[in-house]
C-alpha positions in Angstrom: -26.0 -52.8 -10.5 -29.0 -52.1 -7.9 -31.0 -51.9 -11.0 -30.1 -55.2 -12.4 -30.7 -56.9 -9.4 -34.0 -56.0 -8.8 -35.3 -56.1 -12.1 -33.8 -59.9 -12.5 -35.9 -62.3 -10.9 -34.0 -65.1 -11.2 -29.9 -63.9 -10.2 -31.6 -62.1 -7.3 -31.3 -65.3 -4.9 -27.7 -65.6 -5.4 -27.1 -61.4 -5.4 -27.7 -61.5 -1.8 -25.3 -59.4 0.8 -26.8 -61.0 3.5 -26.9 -63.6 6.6 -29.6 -65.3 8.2 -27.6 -66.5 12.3 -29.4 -70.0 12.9 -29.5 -70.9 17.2 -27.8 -73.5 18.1 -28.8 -76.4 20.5 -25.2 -77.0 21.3 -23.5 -75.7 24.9 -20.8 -73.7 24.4 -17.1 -75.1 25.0 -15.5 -72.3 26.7 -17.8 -69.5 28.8 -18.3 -66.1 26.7 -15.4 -63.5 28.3 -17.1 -61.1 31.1 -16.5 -57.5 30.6 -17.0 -55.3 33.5 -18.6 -53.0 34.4 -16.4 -50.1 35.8 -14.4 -47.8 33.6 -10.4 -49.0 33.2 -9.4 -45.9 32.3 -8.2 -42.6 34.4 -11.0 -40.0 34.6 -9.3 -37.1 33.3 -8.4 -34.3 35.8 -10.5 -31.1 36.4 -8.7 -28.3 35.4 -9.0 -25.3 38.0 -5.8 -23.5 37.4 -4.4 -21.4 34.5 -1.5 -24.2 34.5 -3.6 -27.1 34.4 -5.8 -25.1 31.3 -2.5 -24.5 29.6 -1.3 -27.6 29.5 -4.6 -29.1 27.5 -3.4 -26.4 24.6 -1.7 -28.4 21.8 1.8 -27.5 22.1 2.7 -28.6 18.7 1.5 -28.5 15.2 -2.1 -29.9 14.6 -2.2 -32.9 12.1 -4.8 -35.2 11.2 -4.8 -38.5 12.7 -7.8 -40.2 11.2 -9.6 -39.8 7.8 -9.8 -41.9 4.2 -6.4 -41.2 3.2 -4.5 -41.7 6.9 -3.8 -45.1 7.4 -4.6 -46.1 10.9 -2.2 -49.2 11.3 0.2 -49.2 14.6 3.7 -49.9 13.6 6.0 -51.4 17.1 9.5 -51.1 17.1 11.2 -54.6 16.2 14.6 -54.6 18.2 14.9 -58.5 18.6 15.7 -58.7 14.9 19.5 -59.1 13.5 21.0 -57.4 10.8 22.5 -59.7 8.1 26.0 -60.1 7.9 27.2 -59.7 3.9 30.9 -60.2 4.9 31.3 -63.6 3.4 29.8 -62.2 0.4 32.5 -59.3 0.1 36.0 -59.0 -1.4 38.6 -59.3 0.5 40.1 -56.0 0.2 36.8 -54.3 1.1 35.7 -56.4 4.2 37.3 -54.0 6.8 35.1 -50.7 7.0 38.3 -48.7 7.8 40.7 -49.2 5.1 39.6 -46.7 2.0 38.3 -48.2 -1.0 40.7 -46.4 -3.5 43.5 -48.2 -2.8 42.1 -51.5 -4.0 40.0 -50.0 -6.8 42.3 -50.7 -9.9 42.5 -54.7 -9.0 38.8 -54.8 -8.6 38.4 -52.7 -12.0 41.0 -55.0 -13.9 39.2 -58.2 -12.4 35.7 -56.8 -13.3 37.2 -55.7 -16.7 38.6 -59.5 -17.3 35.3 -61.6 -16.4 33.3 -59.4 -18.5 36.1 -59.4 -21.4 36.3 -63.3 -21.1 32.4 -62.9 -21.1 32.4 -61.1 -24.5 35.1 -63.5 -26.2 32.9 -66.4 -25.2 29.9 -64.9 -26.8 31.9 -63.9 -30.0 33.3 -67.4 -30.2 29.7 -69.0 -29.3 27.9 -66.2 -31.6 30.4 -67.8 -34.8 30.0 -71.4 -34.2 25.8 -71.0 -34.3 26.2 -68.8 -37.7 28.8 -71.6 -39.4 26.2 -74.3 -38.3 23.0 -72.1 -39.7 25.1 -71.8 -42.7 26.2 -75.4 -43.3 22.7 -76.7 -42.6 21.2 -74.3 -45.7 24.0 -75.1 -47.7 23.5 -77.6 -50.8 24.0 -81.5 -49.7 26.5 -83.3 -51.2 24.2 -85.5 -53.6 23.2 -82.2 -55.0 27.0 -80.8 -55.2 27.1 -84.1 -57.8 24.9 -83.0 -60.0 25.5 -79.3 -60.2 26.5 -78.1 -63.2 29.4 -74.9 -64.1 29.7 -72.0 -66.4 32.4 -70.4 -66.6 32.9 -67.3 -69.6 35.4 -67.9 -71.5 35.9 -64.3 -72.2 36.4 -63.1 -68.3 39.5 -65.3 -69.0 42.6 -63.6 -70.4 44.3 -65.8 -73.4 47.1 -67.7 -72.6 45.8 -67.4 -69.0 44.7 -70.8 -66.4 42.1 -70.3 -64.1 41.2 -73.3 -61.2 37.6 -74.0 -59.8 36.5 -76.2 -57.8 34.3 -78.3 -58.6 32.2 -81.5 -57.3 34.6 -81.3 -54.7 38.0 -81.3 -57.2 39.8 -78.7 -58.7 38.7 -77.5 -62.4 41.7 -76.3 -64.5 40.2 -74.7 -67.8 42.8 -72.8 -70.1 41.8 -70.1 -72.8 44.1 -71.5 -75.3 45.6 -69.0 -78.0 44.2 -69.1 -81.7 47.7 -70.3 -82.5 
């Protein structure tokens, strides 16, 4: 990348990382915030004694606090938040955290069992009425019904023996007469 932008003369102006700060003529709204001068924090105390040496030790296990991998974010503790309350969303045999789930378990199961057996019915029963509508929509109109044509064998028909067909929307009686 370095390479390409200074060998291109022309993307070069618009490569840029950087800001020019222009001074303004304007007075400033508010004054700039005065920091002072003296240290806020506690100067650390000297330690002259064993004890005081002792207790700069690290008394527990070192870890690292700081690095590329260590995220340095401060988490505070939220107390003023609520937890939800599910209650109205729970069956009624479950809502009190004392009683023991086992002795509503069977009427829960059988309830389950029936809105996901009314479930499947309703499929099945949706499932069949899109197949019979695929079916009758590829099916041969009736204008085309008229004009059809039948064969039937005459020899897949026993002698002495009626068969029925249907056909152009009526019955077809055809009889394989005897030679007699």
């Amino acid at each position: 990348m370095i390479n390409v932008v200074s060998k291109s003369a022309n993307l070069s102006p618009y490569l840029k990382a950087t800001s020019q700060a222009v001074a303004s003529s304007v007075k400033p709204l508010v004054k700039p915030a005065v920091i002072p001068g003296k240290s806020i924090y506690p100067t650390p105390p000297v330690p002259l004694t064993s004890y005081a040496l002792t207790k700069l030790l690290p008394s527990n296990d070192i870890k690292v606090r700081t690095g590329p991998t260590v995220t340095t974010q401060v988490r505070w503790a939220h107390t003023d938040i609520q937890v939800p309350d599910f209650s109205s969303y729970r069956r009624k045999a479950t809502r009190d955290p004392t009683s023991k789930n086992v002795n509503s378990d069977e009427s829960r199961k059988a309830f389950t069992y029936l809105i996901v057996g009314g479930g499947a019915v309703a499929t099945a029963y949706a499932a069949k009425t899109v197949v019979r509508q695929l079916v009758s929509t590829m099916s041969a109109s009736a204008d085309v019904l008229a004009l059809a044509k039948i064969e039937v064998k005459l020899s897949a028909i026993p002698e002495g023996k009626s068969v029925t067909f249907k056909w152009r929307g009526k019955p077809l009686f055809i009889r394989h007469r005897t030679a007699q």
